[in-house]
C-alpha positions as a Markdown table, in Angstrom:
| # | Residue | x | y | z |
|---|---|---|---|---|
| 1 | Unk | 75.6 | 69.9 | 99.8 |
| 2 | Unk | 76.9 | 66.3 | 100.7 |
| 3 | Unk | 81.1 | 66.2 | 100.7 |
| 4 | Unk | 82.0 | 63.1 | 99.3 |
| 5 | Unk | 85.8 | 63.5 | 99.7 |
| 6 | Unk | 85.7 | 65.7 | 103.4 |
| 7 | Unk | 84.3 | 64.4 | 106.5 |
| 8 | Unk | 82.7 | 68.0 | 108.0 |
| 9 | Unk | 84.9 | 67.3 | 111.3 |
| 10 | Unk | 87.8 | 67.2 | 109.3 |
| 11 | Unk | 86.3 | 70.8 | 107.3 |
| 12 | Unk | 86.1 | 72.3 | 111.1 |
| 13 | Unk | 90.0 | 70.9 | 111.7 |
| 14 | Unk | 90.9 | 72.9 | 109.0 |
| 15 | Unk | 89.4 | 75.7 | 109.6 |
| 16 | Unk | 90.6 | 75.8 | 112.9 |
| 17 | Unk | 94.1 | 75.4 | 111.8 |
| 18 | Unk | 93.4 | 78.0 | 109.1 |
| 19 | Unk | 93.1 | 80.2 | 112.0 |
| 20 | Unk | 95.7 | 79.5 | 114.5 |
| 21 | Unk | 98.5 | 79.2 | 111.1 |
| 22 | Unk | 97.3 | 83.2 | 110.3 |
| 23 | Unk | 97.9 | 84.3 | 113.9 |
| 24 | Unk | 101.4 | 83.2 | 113.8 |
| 25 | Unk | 102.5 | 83.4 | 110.2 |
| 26 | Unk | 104.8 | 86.3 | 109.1 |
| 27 | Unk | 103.3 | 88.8 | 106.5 |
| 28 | Unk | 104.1 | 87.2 | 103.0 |
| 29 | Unk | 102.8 | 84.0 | 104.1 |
| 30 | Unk | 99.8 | 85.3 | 105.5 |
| 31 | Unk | 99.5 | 87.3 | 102.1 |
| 32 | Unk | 99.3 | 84.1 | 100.4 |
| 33 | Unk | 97.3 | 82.4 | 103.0 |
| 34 | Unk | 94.8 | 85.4 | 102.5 |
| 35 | Unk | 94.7 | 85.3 | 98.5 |
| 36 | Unk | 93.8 | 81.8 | 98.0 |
| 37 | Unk | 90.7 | 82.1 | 100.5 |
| 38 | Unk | 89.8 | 85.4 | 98.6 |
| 39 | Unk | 89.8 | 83.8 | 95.3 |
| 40 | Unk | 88.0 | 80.5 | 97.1 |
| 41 | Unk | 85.3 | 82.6 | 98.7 |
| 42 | Unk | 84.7 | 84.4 | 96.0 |
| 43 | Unk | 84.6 | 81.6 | 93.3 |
| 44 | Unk | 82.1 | 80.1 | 95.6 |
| 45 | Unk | 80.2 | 82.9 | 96.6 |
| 46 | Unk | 81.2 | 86.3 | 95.7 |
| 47 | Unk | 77.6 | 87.8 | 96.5 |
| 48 | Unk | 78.0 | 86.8 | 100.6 |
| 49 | Unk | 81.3 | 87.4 | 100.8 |
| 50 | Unk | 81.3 | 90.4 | 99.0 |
| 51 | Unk | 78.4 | 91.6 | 101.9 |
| 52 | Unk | 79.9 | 90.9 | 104.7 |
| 53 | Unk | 83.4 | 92.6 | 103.7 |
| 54 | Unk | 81.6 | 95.7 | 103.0 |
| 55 | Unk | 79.1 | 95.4 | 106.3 |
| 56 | Unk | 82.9 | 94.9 | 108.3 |
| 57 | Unk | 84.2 | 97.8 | 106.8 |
| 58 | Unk | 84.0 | 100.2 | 109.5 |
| 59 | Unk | 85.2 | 98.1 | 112.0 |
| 60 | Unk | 88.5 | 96.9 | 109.9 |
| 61 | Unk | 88.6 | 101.1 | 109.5 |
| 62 | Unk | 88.6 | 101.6 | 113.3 |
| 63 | Unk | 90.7 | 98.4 | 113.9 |
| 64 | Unk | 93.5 | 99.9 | 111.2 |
| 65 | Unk | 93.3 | 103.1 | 113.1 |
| 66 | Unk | 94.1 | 102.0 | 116.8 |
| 67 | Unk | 97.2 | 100.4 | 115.8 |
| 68 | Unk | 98.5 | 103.2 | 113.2 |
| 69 | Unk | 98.0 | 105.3 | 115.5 |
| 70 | Unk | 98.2 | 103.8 | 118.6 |
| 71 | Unk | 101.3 | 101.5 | 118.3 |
| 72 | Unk | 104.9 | 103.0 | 119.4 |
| 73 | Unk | 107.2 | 103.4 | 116.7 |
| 74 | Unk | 108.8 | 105.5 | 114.4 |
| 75 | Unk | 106.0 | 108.2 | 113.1 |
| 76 | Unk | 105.2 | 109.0 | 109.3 |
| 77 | Unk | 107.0 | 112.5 | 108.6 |
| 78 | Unk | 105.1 | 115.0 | 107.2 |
| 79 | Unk | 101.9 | 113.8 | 108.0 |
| 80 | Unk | 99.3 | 116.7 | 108.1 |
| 81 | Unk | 97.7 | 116.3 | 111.3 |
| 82 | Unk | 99.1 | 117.1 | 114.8 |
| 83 | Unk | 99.6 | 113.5 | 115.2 |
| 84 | Unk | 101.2 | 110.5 | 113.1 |
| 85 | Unk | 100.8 | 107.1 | 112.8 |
| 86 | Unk | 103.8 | 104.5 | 113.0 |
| 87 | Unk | 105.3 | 102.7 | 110.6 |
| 88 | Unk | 104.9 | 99.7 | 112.7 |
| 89 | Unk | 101.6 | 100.7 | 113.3 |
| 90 | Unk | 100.7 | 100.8 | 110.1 |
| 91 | Unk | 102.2 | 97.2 | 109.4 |
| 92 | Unk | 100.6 | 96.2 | 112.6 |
| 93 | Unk | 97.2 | 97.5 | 111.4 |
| 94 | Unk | 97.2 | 95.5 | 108.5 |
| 95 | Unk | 98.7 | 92.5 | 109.6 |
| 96 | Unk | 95.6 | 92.6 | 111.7 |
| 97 | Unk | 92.7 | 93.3 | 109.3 |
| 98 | Unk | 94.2 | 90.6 | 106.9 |
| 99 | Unk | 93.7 | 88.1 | 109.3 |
| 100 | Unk | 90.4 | 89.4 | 110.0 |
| 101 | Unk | 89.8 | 88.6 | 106.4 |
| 102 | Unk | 91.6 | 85.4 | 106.4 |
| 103 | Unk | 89.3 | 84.2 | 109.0 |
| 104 | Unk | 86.0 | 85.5 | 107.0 |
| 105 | Unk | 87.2 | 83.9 | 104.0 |
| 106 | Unk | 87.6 | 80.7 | 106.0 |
| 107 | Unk | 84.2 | 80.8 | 107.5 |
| 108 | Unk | 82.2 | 81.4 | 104.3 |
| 109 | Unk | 84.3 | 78.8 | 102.6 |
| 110 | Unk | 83.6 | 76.3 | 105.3 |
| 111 | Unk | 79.6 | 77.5 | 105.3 |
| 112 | Unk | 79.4 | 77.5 | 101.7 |
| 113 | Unk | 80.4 | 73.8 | 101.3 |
| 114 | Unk | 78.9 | 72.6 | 104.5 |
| 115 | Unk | 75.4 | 71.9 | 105.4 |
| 116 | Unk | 74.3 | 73.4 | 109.0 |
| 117 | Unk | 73.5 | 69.3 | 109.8 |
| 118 | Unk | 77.1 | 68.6 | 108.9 |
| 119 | Unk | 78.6 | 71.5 | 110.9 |
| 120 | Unk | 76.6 | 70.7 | 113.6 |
| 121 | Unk | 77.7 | 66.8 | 113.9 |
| 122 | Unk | 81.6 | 68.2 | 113.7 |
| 123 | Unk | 81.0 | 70.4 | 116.9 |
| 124 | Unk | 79.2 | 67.1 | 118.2 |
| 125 | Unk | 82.0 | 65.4 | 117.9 |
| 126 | Unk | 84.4 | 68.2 | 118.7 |
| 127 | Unk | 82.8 | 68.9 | 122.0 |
| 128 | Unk | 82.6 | 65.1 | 123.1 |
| 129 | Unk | 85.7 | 65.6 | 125.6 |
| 130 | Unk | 83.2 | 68.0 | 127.4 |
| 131 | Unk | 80.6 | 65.6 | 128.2 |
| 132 | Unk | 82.9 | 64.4 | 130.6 |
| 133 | Unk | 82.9 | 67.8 | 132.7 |
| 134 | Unk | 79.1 | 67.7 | 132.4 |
| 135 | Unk | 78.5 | 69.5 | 129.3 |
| 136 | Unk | 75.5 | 67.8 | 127.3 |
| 137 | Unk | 77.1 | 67.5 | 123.9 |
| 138 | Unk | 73.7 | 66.1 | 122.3 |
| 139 | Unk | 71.6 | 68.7 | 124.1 |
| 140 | Unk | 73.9 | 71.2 | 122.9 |
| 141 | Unk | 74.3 | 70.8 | 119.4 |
| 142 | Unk | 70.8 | 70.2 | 118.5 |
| 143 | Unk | 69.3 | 73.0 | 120.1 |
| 144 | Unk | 71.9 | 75.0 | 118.1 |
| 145 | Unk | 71.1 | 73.3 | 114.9 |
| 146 | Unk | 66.8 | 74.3 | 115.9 |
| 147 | Unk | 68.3 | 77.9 | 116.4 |
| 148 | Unk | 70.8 | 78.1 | 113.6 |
| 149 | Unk | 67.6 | 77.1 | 111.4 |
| 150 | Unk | 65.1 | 79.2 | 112.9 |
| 151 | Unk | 67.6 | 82.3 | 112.3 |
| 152 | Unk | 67.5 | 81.6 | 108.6 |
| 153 | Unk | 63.3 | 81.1 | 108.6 |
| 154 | Unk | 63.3 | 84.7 | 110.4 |
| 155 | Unk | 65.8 | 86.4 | 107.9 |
| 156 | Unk | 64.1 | 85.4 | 105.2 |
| 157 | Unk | 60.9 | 86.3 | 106.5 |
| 158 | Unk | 62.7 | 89.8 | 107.5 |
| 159 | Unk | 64.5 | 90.1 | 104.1 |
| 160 | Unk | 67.4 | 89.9 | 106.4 |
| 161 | Unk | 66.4 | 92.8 | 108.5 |
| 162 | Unk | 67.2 | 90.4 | 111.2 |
| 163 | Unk | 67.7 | 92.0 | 114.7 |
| 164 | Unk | 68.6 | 91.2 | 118.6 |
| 165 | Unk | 64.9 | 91.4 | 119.2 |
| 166 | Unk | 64.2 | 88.3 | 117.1 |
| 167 | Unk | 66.7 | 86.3 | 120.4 |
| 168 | Unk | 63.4 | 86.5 | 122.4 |
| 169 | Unk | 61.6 | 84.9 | 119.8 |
| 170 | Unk | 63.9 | 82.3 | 119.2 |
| 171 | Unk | 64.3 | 81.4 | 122.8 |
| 172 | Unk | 60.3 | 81.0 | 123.1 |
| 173 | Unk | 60.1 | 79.0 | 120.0 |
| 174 | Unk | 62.9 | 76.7 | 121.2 |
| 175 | Unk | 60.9 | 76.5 | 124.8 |
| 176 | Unk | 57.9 | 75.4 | 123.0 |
| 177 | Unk | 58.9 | 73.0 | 120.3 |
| 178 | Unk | 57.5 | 69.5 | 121.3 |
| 179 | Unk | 59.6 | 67.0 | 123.1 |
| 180 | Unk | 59.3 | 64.3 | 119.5 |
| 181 | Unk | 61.0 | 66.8 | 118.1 |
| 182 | Unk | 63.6 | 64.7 | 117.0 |
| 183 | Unk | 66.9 | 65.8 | 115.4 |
| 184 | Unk | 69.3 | 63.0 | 113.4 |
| 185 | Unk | 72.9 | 63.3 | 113.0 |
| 186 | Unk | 73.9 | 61.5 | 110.1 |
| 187 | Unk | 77.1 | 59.9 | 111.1 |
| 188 | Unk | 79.3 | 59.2 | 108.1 |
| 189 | Unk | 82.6 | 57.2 | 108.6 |
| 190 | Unk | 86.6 | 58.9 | 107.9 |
| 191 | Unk | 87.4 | 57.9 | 104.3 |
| 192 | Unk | 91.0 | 58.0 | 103.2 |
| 193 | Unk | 91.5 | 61.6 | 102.4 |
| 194 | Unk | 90.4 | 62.5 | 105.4 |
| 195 | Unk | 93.3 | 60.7 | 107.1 |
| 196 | Unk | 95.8 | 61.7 | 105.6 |
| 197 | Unk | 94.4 | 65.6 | 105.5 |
| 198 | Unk | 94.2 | 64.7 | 109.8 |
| 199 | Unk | 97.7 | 63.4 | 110.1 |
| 200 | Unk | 99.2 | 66.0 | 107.6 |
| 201 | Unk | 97.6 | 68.7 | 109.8 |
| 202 | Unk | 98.8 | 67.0 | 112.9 |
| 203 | Unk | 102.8 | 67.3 | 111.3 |
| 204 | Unk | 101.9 | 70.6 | 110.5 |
| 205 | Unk | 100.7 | 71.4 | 114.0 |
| 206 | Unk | 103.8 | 70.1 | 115.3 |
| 207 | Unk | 106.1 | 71.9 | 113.2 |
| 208 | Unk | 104.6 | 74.9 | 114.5 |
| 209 | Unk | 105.1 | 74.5 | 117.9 |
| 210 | Unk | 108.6 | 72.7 | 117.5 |
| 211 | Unk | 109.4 | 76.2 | 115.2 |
| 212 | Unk | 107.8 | 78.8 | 118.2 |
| 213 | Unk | 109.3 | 76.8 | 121.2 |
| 214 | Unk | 112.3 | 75.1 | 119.9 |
């Protein structure tokens, strides 16, 4: 799907800041932060979403559990085991897995309106610095454009029974695809809104860190 009014660098910004604001937000804020990708994610794709909450539920179980009961504090009374959880624990442990969330609900958002050719010409650009410390930044991306696409061939084959096995056969499959095998990154240039999203993400940056440090 093409993004006339977001440039996909500027989608990956985003979601990056997405994630750094919910690390350091307090709890009502990160609430609110939390809804509104909810409501996004599932207006754009409740199915997926939807999936992948339930598939993490085990792990946001265990996660909830460490800190409740694993965080110093002052315990729960009456609780019916021999041990309690914490109050702060319990805060803690859902401070946690709503950020957990946050970040899901970012990441399907940011899949959901972005093509894999898109994504993969942000990180190209994002990883440009590298190729000054040797990192080839073409190399890079387009073999992980080949593999990103090759994972969704072998899931569909699979009915998405897709499994660490199938890493073999997308490492043989890359090794053999033939060198004019070309890839194109469509370059497309910064329109206005994505200037002024940039530069209001760079005040907000710097709010930030003049609030933590300051």
């Amino acid at each position: 799907m093409d993004s006339p009014t977001m440039h996909p660098f500027v989608k990956v910004l985003m979601f990056l800041l997405i994630l750094l604001v919910a690390g350091v937000v307090g709890s009502r804020l990160l609430m609110a932060i939390l809804l509104t990708l909810c409501l996004l994610a599932i207006k754009l794709q409740f199915k997926v979403f939807w999936t992948t909450l339930k598939r993490m539920r085990w792990f946001f179980f265990s996660i909830f559990l460490i800190y409740a009961f694993g965080t110093p504090g002052e315990f729960v009374p009456h609780f019916p085991l021999s041990i309690a959880p914490s109050f702060e624990g319990l805060h803690l442990g859902v401070l946690q897995i709503s950020r957990l969330i946050v970040a899901l609900a970012a990441l399907s958002v940011l899949l959901t309106t972005t093509t894999k050719e898109e994504l993969m010409l942000a990180l190209y650009m994002l990883l440009q610095p590298l190729k000054y410390i040797g990192l080839d930044v073409k190399k890079f991306s387009v073999r992980l454009l080949l593999t990103l696409n090759y994972v969704d061939e072998v899931a569909i084959k699979s009915k998405a029974n897709f499994s660490f096995r199938h890493f073999n056969d997308i490492h043989r499959e890359l090794e053999a695809l033939p060198v004019v095998d070309v890839v194109y990154f469509e370059k497309s240039a910064f329109n206005l809104t994505d200037k002024i999203v940039m530069v209001v993400m760079l005040f907000g940056l710097g709010v930030m860190i003049a609030m933590r440090f300051l």
